[in-house]
N, C-alpha and C positions, 0 to 999 in steps of 0.2 A: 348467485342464489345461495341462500343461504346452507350448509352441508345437509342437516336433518332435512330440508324440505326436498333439495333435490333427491336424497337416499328416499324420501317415501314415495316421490310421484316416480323412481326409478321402480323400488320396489312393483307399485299399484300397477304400470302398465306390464311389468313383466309377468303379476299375476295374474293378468286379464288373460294374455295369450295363454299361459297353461290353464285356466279354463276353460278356457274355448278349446282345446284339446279334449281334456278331459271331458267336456261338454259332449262330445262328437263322436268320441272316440266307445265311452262308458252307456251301458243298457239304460233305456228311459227308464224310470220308476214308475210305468205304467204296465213293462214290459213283463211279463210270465216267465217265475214265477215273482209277483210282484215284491211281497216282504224284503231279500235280499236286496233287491235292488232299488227298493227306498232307506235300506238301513246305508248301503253301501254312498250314496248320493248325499244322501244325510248327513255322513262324517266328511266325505273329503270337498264338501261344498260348505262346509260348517264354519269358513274363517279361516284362519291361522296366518302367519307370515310367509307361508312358503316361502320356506331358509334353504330348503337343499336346492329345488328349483332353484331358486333367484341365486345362488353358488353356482351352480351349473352353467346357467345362460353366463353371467359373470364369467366366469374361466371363457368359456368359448370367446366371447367378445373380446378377448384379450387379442386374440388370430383375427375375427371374421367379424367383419361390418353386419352382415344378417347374421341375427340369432334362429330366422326359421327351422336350420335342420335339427337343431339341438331341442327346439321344445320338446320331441315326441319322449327321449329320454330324460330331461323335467319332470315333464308327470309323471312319468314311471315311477322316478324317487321318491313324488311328492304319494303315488299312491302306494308303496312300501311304506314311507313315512306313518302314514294314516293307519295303516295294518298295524302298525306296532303299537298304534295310540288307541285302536277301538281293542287289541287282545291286551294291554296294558292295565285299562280302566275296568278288568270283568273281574268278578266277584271273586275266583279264584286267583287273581293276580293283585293287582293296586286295589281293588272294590272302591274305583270312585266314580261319584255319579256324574261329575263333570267335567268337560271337554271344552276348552274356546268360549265357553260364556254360555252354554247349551247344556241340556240334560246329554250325557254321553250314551254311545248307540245302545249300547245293554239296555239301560235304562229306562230308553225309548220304546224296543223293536223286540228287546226280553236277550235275553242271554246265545240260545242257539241263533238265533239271527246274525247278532253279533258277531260271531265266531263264526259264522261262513262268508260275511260282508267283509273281514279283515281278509280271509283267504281266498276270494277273491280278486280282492283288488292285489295282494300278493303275488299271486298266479298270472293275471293279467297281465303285471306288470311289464312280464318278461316280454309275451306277446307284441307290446306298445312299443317297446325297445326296438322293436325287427323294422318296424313300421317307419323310423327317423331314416332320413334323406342324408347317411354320413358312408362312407367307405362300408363296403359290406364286412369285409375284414372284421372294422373295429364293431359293428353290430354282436360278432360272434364275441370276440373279445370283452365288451358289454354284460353280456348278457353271463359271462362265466365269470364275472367279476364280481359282479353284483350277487350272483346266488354264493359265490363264496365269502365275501364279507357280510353280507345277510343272514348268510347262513349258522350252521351249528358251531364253528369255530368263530363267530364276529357277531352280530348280533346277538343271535339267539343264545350265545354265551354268557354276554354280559348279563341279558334279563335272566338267565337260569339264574345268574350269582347275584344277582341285585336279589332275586329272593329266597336264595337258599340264605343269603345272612343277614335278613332283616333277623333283628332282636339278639345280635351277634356283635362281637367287639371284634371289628376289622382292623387291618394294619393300612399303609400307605400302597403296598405296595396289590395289596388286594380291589381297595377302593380304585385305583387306578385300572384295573384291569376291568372291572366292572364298565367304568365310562369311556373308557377308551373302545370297550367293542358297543356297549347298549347304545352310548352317542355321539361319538368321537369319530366311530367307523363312518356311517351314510354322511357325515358330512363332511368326510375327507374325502369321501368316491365320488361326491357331488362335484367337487371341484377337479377331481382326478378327471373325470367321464367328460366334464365341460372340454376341459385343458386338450386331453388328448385331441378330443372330436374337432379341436380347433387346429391341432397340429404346432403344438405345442412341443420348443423343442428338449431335448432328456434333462439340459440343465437347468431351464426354467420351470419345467414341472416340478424338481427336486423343490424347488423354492415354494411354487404353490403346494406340495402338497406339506411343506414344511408349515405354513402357515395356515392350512386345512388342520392340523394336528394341534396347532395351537387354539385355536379359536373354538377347537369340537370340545376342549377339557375347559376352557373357559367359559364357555356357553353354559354348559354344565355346573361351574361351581357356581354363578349367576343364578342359575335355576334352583339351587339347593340354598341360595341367601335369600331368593323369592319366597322360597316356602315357608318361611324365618320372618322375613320385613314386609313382606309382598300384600297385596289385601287380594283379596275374590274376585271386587267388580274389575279388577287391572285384569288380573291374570288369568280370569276367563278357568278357574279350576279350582278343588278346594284346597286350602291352605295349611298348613301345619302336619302336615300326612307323615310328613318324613320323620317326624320328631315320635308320633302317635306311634308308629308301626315299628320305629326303632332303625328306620332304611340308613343303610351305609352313606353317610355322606360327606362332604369336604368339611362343612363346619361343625359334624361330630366327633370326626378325627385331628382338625389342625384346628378349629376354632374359628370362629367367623372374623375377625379381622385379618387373621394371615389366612386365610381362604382367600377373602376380598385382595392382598397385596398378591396372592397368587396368578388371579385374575387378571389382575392390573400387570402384570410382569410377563403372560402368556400374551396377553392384547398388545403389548411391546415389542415381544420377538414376533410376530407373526405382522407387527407392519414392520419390521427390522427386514425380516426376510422379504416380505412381496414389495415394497420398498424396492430390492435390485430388479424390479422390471421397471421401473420409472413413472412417468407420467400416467404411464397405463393402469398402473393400478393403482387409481386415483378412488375409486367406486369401493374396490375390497378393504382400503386405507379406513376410508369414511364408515364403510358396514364394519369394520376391527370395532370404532369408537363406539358403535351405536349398541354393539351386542355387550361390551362392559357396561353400558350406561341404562338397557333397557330396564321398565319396569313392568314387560307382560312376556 
C-alpha cells in the first residue's frame, strides 16, 4: 500500500476511536447550560488531523498491540489542543474568524462562550486523563506533566511571547522559544505520555522524544510557509495573518527558503533518530514525511 494512503486510513481510524471517546465522555449539547456545551462540541468535533492524539496512540503502539488504554489520554491532548485553538482565534488574541474550514467558535457562539468552551475542555481534560485503563502511578504522573508543560512556563508562555511581539523585530533565539513552548511542547508530551504509557524503555524514549522535538519546530515552520503559499480552501483558516499582524515567524527571521531547508533537515534528524527503534517505527518515519510535505 501505497505510504500516503496507508498514513491516512491509519490516521482516519485512529480518529474515529478518539471520537467516540470524546463522543461519550463530553456533555450533549442539549445538556444545561446548553450554549457552552454546543460551542464546546462545535470546535473539537470541527475536523482537524488529530496530530497529538494520533502521536500519542503511535508511541504507545510501539510497546502494545491494543491501543484502548491510551485513547482516554488522546483526547485529553486533543481537547487541550482545541482550548488553545478556540482562546487562540478571540478577538483579543489572533481575531481570526476561522477554524478547519468553519466559522471559529467566537464567531459562532460570541466571544464569552468561547472562552469558557476552551476552559472547559481544559479543565476536563485533566479529569479524562484519571479515567485511562494505564498504571495508576503514571495517571498521576500525567496529569502533573501535562499542567506543567501547558501550563505558565510551556504553553501558555510561548502564546504570552507570540503576542507580546507581534509588530516586533525578534531574534533566533526568541522565535525559538516562542514555538518550542506554544507548539513544540503538546506535541512532544503527545509522544512522551504515548511512549511511557507503553513502557517504554529511558533509552528509547530519549530517541522519541528526540524526534517529538524535531518534528514540533518543523511542523511549525510548515505552518508559518502555509500562511505565505498556503490558500483558505486547503487550510481550513485565514491566510496571510502572520505577515498582517507582523507575528514572529521562521520566514520573517531566516527567510522562506532556508526556513523550508530547516524543515527539511529537522524531518531528517527526527527519522535519524526514531529510525534506531527499527521496523517499528515504520508509521512515525511515514508521518516525519507527510508533516514536511503537508499542504493543510
Amino acid at each position: 500500500m501505497d505510504h500516503k494512503v496507508l498514513l491516512k486510513k491509519d490516521m482516519k481510524e485512529k480518529q474515529e476511536l478518539v471520537n467516540i471517546i470524546l463522543d461519550r465522555y463530553l456533555p450533549r449539547k442539549d445538556e444545561y447550560p446548553k450554549e457552552v456545551h454546543k460551542a464546546l462540541r462545535y470546535s473539537i468535533f470541527a475536523g482537524g488531523k488529530k496530530l497529538r492524539p494520533y502521536l500519542a496512540m503511535l508511541a504507545f503502539q510501539l510497546y502494545q498491540d491494543n491501543v484502548e488504554p491510551i485513547i482516554p489520554v488522546a483526547a485529553a491532548l486533543e481537547m487541550i489542543h482545541t482550548f488553545s485553538l478556540i482562546h487562540d482565534d478571540l478577538p483579543d488574541i489572533d481575531n481570526d474568524e476561522y477554524r478547519r474550514g468553519k466559522k471559529s467558535c467566537h464567531a459562532v457562539f460570541g466571544e464569552g462562550e468561547a472562552m469558557l468552551a476552551g476552559d472547559s475542555l481544559l479543565v476536563s481534560a485533566f479529569e479524562l486523563v484519571t479515567l485511562a485503563e494505564i498504571d495508576p502511578a503514571l495517571r498521576s504522573q500525567f496529569v502533573r506533566e501535562i499542567a506543567h508543560e501547558c501550563g505558565a512556563v510551556g504553553l501558555i508562555s510561548g502564546q504570552m511571547m507570540d503576542i507580546a511581539c507581534e509588530g516586533k523585530k525578534v531574534d533566533k533565539k526568541t522565535l525559538n522559544y516562542i514555538h518550542e513552548n506554544k507548539t513544540g511542547r503538546l506535541i512532544n508530551l503527545s509522544l512522551r505520555l504515548g511512549a511511557m504509557a507503553g513502557g517504554a524503555p529511558e533509552k528509547e524514549l530519549e530517541l522519541i522524544e528526540e524526534y517529538g522535538r524535531c518534528i514540533g519546530i518543523a511542523f511549525q515552520i510548515v505552518d508559518d510557509l502555509l500562511d505565505i503559499e498556503g490558500t483558505q480552501e486547503e487550510l481550513g483558516k485565514s491566510i496571510g495573518k502572520d505577515a498582517d499582524v507582523q507575528k514572529a515567524t521562521f520566514p520573517s527571521v531566516y527567510g522562506i527558503e532556508a526556513s523550508r531547508k530547516q524543515a527539511e533537515d529537522l524531518i531528517h534528524k527526527a527519522k535519524t533518530a526514531i529510525g534506531g527503534l527499527g521496523e517499528r517505527s515504520r508509521m512515525l518515519q511515514i508521518l516525519a514525511d507527510y508533516l514536511l510535505t503537508r499542504k493543510s
